[in-house]
ROKOL-928182 format. One line per field, with one value per residue (C-alpha): x, y, z. Coordinates in Angstrom, 2 decimals, always signed. Last residue first. Layout:
! ROKOL-928182
c1 = [X|...]
c2 = [Y|...]
c3 = [Z|...]
//
This chain:
! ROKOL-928182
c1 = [+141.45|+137.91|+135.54|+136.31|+132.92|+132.72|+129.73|+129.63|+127.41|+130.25|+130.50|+131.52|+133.94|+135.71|+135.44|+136.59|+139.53|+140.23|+140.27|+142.45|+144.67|+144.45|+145.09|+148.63|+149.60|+150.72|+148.40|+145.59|+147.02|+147.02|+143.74|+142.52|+144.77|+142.89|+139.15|+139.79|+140.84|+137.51|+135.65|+137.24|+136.57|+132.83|+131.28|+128.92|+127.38|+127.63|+124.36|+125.46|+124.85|+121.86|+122.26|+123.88|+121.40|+118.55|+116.48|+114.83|+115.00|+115.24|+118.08|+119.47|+120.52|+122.92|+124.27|+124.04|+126.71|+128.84|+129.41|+129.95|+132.58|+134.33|+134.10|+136.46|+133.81|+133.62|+130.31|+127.86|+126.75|+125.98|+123.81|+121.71|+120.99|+120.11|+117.73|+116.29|+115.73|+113.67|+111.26|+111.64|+109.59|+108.63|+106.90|+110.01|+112.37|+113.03|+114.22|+116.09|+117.66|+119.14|+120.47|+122.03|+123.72|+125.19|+126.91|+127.47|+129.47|+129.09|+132.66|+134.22|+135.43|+134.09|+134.83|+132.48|+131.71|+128.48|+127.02|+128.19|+126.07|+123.34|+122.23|+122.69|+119.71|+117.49|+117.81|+117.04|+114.33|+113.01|+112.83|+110.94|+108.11|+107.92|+107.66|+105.38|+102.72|+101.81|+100.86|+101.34|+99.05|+100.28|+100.11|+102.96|+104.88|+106.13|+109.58|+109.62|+106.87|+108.54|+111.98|+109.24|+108.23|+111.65|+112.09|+109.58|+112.26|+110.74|+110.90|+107.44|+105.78|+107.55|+105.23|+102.21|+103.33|+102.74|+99.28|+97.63|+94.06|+92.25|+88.97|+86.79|+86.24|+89.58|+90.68|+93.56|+92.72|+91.67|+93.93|+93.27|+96.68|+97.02|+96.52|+98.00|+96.07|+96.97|+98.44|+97.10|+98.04|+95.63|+98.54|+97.35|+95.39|+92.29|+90.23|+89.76|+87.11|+86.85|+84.27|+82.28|+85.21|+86.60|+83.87|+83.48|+87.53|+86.64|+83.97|+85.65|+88.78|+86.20|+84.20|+85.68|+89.10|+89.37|+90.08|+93.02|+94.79|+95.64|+98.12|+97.03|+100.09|+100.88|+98.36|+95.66|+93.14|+96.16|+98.54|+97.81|+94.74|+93.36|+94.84|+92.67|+89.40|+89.71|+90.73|+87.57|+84.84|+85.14|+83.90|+81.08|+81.19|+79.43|+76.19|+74.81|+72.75|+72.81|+75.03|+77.63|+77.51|+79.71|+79.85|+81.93|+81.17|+77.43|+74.43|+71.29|+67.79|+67.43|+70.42|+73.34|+73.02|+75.45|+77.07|+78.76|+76.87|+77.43|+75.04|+76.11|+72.63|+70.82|+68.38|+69.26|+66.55|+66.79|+68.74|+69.73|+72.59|+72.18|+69.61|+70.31|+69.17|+71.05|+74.27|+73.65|+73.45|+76.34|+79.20|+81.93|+85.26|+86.89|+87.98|+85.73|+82.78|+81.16|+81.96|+78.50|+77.75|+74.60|+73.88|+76.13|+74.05|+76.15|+74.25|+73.55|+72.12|+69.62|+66.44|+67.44|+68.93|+70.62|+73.68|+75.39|+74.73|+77.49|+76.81|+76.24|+79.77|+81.18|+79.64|+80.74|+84.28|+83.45|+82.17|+84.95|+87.46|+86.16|+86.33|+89.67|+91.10|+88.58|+90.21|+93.73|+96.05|+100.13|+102.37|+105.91|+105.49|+107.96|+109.68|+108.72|+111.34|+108.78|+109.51|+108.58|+105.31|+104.16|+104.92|+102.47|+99.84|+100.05|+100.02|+96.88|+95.12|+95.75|+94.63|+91.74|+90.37|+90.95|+88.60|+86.07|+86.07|+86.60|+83.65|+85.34|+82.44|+80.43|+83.71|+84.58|+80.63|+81.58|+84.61|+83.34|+80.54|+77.30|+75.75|+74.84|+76.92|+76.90|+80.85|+79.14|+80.86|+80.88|+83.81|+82.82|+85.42|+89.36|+90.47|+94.04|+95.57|+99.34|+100.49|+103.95|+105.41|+108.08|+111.12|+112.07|+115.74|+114.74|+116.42|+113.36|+111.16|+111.80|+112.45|+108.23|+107.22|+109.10|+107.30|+104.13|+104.32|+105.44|+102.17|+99.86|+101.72|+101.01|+97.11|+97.87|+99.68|+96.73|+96.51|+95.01|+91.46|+89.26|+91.93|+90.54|+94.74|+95.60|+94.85|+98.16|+98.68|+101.71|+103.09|+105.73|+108.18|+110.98|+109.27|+105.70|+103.16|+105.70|+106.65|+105.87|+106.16|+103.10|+102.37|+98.60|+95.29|+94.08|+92.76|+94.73|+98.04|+101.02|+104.01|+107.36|+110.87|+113.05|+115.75]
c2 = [+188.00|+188.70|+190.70|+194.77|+196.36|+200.21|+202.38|+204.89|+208.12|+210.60|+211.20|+207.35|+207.44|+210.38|+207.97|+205.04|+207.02|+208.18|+204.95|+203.58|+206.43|+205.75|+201.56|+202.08|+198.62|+198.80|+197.10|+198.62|+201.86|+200.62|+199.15|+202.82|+204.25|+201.89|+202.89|+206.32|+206.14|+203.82|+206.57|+208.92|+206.63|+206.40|+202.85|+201.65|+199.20|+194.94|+193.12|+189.16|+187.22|+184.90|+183.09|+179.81|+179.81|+179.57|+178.46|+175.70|+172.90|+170.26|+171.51|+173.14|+169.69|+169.24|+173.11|+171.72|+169.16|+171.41|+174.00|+171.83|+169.62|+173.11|+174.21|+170.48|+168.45|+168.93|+168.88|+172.06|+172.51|+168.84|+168.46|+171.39|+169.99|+166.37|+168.37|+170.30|+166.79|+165.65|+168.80|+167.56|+164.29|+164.42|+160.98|+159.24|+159.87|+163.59|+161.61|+158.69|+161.33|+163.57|+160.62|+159.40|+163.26|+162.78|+159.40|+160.92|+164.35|+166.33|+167.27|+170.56|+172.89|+176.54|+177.84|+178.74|+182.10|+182.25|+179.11|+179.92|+183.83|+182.12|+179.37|+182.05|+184.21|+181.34|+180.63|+184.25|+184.39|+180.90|+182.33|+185.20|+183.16|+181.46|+184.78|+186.57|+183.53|+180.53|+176.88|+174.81|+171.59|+168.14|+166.32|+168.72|+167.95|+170.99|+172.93|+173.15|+175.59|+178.17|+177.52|+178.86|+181.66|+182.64|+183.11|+185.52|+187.58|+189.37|+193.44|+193.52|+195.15|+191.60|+189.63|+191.67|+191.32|+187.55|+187.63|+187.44|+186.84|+186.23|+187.78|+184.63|+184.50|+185.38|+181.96|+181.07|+178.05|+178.79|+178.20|+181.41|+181.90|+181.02|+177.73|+176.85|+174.14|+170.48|+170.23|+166.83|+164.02|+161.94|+158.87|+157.26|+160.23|+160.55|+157.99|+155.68|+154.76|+157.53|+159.37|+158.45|+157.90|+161.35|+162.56|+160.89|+161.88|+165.45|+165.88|+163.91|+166.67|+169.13|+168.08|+166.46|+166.72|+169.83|+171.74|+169.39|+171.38|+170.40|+167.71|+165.09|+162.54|+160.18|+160.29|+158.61|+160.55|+162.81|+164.60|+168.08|+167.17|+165.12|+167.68|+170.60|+168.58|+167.41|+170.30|+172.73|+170.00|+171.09|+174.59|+174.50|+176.05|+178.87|+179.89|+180.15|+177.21|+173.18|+172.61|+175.43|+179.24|+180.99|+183.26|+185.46|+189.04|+187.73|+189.11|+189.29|+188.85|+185.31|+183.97|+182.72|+178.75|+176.74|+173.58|+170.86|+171.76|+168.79|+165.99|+165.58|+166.25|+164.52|+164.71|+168.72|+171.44|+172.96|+170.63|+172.96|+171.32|+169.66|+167.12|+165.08|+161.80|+162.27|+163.47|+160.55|+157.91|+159.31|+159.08|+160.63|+158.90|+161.43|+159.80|+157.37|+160.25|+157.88|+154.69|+153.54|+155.95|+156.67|+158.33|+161.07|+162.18|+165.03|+168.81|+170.36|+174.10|+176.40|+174.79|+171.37|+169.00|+165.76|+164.16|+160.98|+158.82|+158.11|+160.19|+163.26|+162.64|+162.75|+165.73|+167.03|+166.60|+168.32|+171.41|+171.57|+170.84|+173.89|+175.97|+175.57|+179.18|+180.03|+178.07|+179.35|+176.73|+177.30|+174.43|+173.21|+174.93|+177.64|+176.11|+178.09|+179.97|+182.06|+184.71|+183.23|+182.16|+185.33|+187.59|+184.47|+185.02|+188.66|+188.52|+186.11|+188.78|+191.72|+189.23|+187.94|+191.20|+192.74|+189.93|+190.53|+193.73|+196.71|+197.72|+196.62|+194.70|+194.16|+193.08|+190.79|+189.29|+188.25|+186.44|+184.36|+183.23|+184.17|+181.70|+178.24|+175.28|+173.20|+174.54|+177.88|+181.02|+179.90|+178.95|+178.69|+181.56|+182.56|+179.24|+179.49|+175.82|+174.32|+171.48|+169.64|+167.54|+166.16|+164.42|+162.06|+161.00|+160.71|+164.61|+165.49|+163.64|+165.18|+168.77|+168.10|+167.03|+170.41|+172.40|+171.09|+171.57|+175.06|+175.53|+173.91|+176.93|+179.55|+178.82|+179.55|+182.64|+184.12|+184.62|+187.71|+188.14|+186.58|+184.60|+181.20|+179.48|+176.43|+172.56|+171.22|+168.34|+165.67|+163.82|+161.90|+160.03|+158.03|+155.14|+156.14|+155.19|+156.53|+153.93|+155.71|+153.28|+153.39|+155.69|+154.83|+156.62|+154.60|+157.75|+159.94|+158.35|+159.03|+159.18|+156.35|+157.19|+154.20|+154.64]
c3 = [+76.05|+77.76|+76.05|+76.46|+75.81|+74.55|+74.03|+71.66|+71.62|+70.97|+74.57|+75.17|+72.83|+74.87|+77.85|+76.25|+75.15|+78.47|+80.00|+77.28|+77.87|+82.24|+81.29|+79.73|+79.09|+75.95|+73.96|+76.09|+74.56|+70.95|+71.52|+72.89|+69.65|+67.04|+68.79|+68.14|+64.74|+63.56|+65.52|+63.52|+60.52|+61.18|+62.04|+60.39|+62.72|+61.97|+62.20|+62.15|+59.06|+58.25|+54.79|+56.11|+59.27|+57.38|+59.84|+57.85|+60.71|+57.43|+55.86|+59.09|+60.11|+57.84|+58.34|+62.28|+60.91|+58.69|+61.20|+64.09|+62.04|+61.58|+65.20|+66.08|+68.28|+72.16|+72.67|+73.25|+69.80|+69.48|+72.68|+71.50|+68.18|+69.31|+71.69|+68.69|+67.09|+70.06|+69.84|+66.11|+66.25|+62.99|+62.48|+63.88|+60.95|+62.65|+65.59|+63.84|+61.53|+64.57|+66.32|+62.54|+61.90|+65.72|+64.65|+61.13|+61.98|+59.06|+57.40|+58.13|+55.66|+57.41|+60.28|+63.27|+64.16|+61.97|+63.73|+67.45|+66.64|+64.59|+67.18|+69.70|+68.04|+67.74|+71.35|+72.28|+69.90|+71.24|+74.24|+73.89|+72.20|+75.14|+77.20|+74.84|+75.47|+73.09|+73.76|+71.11|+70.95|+70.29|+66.94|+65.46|+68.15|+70.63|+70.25|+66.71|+66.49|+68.29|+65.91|+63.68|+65.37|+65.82|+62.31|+62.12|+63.80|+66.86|+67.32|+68.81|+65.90|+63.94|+66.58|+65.47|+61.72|+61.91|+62.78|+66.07|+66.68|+69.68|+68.55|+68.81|+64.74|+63.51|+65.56|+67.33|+70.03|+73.36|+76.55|+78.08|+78.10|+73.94|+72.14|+68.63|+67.69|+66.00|+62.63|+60.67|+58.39|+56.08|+54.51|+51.10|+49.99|+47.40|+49.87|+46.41|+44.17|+41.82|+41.62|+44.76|+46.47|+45.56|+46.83|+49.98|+50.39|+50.30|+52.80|+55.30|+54.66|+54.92|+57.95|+60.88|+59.71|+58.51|+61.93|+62.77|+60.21|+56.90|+55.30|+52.05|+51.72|+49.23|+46.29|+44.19|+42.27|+40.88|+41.82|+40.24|+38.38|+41.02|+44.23|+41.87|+41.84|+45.06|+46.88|+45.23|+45.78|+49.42|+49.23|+47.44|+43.52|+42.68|+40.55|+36.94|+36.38|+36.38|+33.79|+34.84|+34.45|+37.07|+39.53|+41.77|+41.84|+42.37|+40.99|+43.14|+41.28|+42.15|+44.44|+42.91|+42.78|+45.03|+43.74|+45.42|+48.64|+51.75|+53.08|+56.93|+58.03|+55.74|+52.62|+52.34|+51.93|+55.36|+57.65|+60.38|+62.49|+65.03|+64.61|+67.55|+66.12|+62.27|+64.52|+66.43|+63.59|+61.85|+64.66|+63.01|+62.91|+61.87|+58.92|+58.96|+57.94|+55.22|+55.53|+53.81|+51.53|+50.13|+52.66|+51.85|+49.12|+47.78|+47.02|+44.38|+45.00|+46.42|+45.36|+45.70|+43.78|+44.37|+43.72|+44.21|+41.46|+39.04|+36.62|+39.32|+40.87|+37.22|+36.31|+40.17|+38.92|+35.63|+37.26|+39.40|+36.24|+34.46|+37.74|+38.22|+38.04|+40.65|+43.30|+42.74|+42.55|+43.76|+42.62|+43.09|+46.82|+47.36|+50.74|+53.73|+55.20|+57.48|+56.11|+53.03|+53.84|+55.86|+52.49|+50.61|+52.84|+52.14|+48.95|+48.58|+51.29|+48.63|+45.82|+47.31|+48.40|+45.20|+43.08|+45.70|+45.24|+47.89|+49.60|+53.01|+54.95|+51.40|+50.16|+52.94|+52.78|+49.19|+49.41|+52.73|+50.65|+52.60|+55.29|+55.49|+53.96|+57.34|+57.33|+57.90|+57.12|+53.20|+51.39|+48.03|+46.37|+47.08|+48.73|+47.26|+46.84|+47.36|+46.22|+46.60|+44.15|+46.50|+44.94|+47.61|+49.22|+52.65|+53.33|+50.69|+52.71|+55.97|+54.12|+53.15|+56.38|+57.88|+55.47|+56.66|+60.71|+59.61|+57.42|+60.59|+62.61|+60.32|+60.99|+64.66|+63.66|+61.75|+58.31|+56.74|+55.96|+53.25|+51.41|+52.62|+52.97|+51.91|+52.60|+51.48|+48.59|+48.90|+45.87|+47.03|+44.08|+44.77|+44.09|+43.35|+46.10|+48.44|+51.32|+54.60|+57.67|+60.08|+63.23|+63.61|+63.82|+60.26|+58.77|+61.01|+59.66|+61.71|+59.93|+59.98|+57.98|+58.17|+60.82]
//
C-alpha cells in the first residue's frame, strides 16, 4: 500500500509523494532547553522517529532536522514575560549558556534511550543568529514589520489566510480581546525581534539592525528549516501544542518571505494524558521525566512500545499499570526473539499486513497486532526471527542488540549444579533434592522447566 499521512493543514489523510524523488526533507520542532524533558514531550519525539523509519522502509533518504530552542522563547506565547533562558538562571544562578548545555545533554541521553534515530542535523538557536536577522531583513523589505518600543513585531493583518492552520477564528479573537495587546497592531501579531531592556544586560543578546536585543521565538524554525531544507519542504512535525500559535506563526513568515507554507505536509503529536486526564506539562506540576520511570526499574524502551499502542493523532493515556504492561510485553518480545535461530527469510504475506498498517498514516497500534499474530503462528523460529527483525526497523526496539541478563555464576556453584543434573540424569530424585537444597543455602534458587 502506498504510504498516506494526515495533513493538519488540509485535515486529510492524503498520499505522500516527496517533493524531491526519493528525497524527504522533514524538520522537528525541538526541545526549549530550560528544564528537562518531560515524558509527554518524549512522546511527540517517538511519534517522529517512527515517521522517519516509515519513510526510510518506503525507500527515502530523510534529511531530518532537529533544532535547540536555547534563547527567544518567552513564558508567554503572546510574547510577554522573561526569556525562558534567562528566568532559569536567575531561578538556579547558573548561566544561561550552562543551563542550555546541561538540559541539551540531557535531552539528548532521553533520545537515545529511547532509540531515536541521530537526526542528520542538530541546530542550536543561537548559532543562527546571522540568518535570523537576515530572515526578518527580508520580512521587513517586503513589508511586514513594525516597530514598537520593545521590539519588531509581524503585521499579521496584512495577511489574509493568516492562522489556516489552526484554523483560528481572527475576527473573534480581535472582538474578545484576549490577550493583552500592549504595543502590538493586533492580537495575533507576533515579536521577530525583542530589544534588551534599558540599563539591563542580557546573557543572551545580540546587535542586529534595529538594536542590540534577541530574536522571537518563532523566526528561529524558519530560518534554520530554510537553510537546512529549504523554503519548500516535505514534512514539518511538532506537537499539537504548536499548532495554534508557533507553527501558524512560522508559516506567515515564511509566506511573507517567501511565498510558500514552508512544509508540504504539517503533522502533529497529540497529548500524553495522566489519571486526572490532564496533559504533561512542567507548568501544572504533573511532570514525569524519563529517569522517574528508570527509578522504577522500567526500560525506557518500554515507554516507547507505550507509545505504539495508541495513534499518534489520539491521546495516550498513562498510569504505572499500562506502562507495566508494555514492559512485560516488551520483555517477551526479547526472550521468543533471542531464542529464535538465525537464517530465516522474512515472511512477505505477514511483512505486506504489517506495511499496509504502518503505510496507513502510522497506524502502528495495528502494526503491533500484525506483530503479535506472527509470533504466535506456526511459522519455522527462523522465518520469525527475520520477519519481526523486518519489522523491528521501523518499531525501533532494538531487539537485535538486546541480550538476555545471564548471572555469574561461581565454579562451585557451576560443580554443584553439574552433579544435581547428573543425578536427575539418573533418576535419583533424593541427590537432586539435596543438591537443590545445599544450593539453596548458598543463596541460589533452582527452577526445573519442563523437559
Amino acid at each position: 500500500m502506498p504510504l498516506a499521512l494526515y495533513d493538519t493543514w488540509s485535515r486529510t489523510v492524503r498520499p505522500f509523494t516527496p517533493i524531491h524523488a526519493s528525497q524527504v526533507g522533514m524538520y522537528c520542532c525541538g526541545p526549549t532547553v530550560y528544564d528537562y524533558a518531560h515524558i509527554g514531550n518524549l512522546r511527540t519525539y517517538v511519534f517522529e522517529d517512527i515517521l522517519r523509519r516509515v519513510l526510510v522502509r518506503n525507500g527515502y533518504q530523510v534529511r531530518h532536522v532537529v533544532n535547540i530552542t536555547d534563547v527567544g522563547h518567552l513564558t508567554s506565547d503572546a510574547d510577554e514575560g522573561e526569556d525562558k533562558m534567562e528566568k532559569g538562571s536567575q531561578r538556579t544562578g547558573e548561566s544561561a549558556w550552562a543551563i542550555a548545555q546541561r538540559y541539551t545533554d540531557a535531552f539528548v541521553a532521553d533520545w537515545h534511550a529511547l532509540h531515536l534515530l541521530e537526526p542528520t542535523v542538530w541546530c542550536r538557536a543561537t548559532d543562527h543568529i546571522a540568518e535570523q536577522i537576515a530572515f526578518i531583513g527580508e520580512l521587513e523589505r517586503t513589508g511586514y514589520v513594525y516597530r514598537t518600543d520593545d521590539g519588531l513585531y509581524f503585521d499579521t493583518s496584512e495577511q489574509n489566510n493568516y492562522g489556516y492552520l489552526a484554523r483560528l477564528d481572527r475576527a473573534g479573537l480581535h472582538a474578545g480581546k484576549r490577550v493583552a495587546l500592549g504595543a502590538k497592531k493586533n492580537v495575533t501579531d507576533f515579536a521577530l525581534w525583542k530589544f534588551s531592556p534599558a540599563g539591563i544586560t542580557r546573557q543572551m543578546e545580540w546587535e542586529s539592525p534595529w538594536g542590540r536585543g534577541f530574536p522571537g521565538w518563532h523566526i528561529e524554525c524558519s530560518a534554520m528549516s530554510a537553510k537546512y531544507l529549504g523554503t519548500w519542504f516535505d514534512i514539518h512535525c511538532g506537537g499539537e501544542d504548536h499548532i495554534a500559535v508557533h507553527h501558524n506563526n512560522e508559516i506567515a513568515q515564511t509566506e511573507a518571505a517567501y511565498g510558500t507554507r514552508l512544509a508540504n505536509f504539517w503533522m502533529h503529536g497529540h497529548f500524553l494524558t495522566l489519571d486526572a486526564n490532564m496533559k504533561m506539562s512542567k507548568s501544572s506540576g504533573d511532570f514525569i521525566r524519563l529517569q522517574t520511570l528508570e527509578s522504577r526499574s522500567i526500560d525506557p524502551v518500554a515507554f516507547r512500545y507505550l507509545c505504539l499502542t495508541a495513534h499518534y493523532r489520539g491521546n495516550l493515556h498513562f498510569n504505572w499499570k499500562s506502562l507495566d504492561g508494555a514492559q512485560t510485553a516488551l520483555n517477551r518480545l526479547r526472550h521468543l526473539y533471542s531464542g529464535w535461530p538465525d537464517g530465516g527469510h522474512v515472511d512477505l504475506e505477514f511483512a505486506a499486513r504489517f506495511d499496509a498498517e504502518v503505510n496507513e498514516d502510522l497506524n502502528l497500534p495495528r502494526a503491533l497486532a500484525v506483530l503479535w499474530e506472527l509470533v504466535k503462528s506456526n511459522l519455522p523460529p527462523a522465518t520469525l526471527k527475520a520477519t519481526v527483525d523486518s519489522f523491528d526497523h521501523v518499531l525501533g526496539f532494538g531487539l537485535h542488540d538486546w541480550k538476555p541478563v545471564v548471572p555469574d555464576v561461581p565454579e562451585d556453584i557451576r560443580a554443584l549444579l553439574g552433579e544435581r543434573e547428573q543425578a536427575r540424569a539418573q533418576r535419583d530424585w533424593a541427590r537432586a533434592d539435596h543438591l537443590r537444597e545445599a544450593l539453596s543455602e548458598r543463596g541460589w534458587k533452582v527452577e526445573d522447566g519442563k523437559a
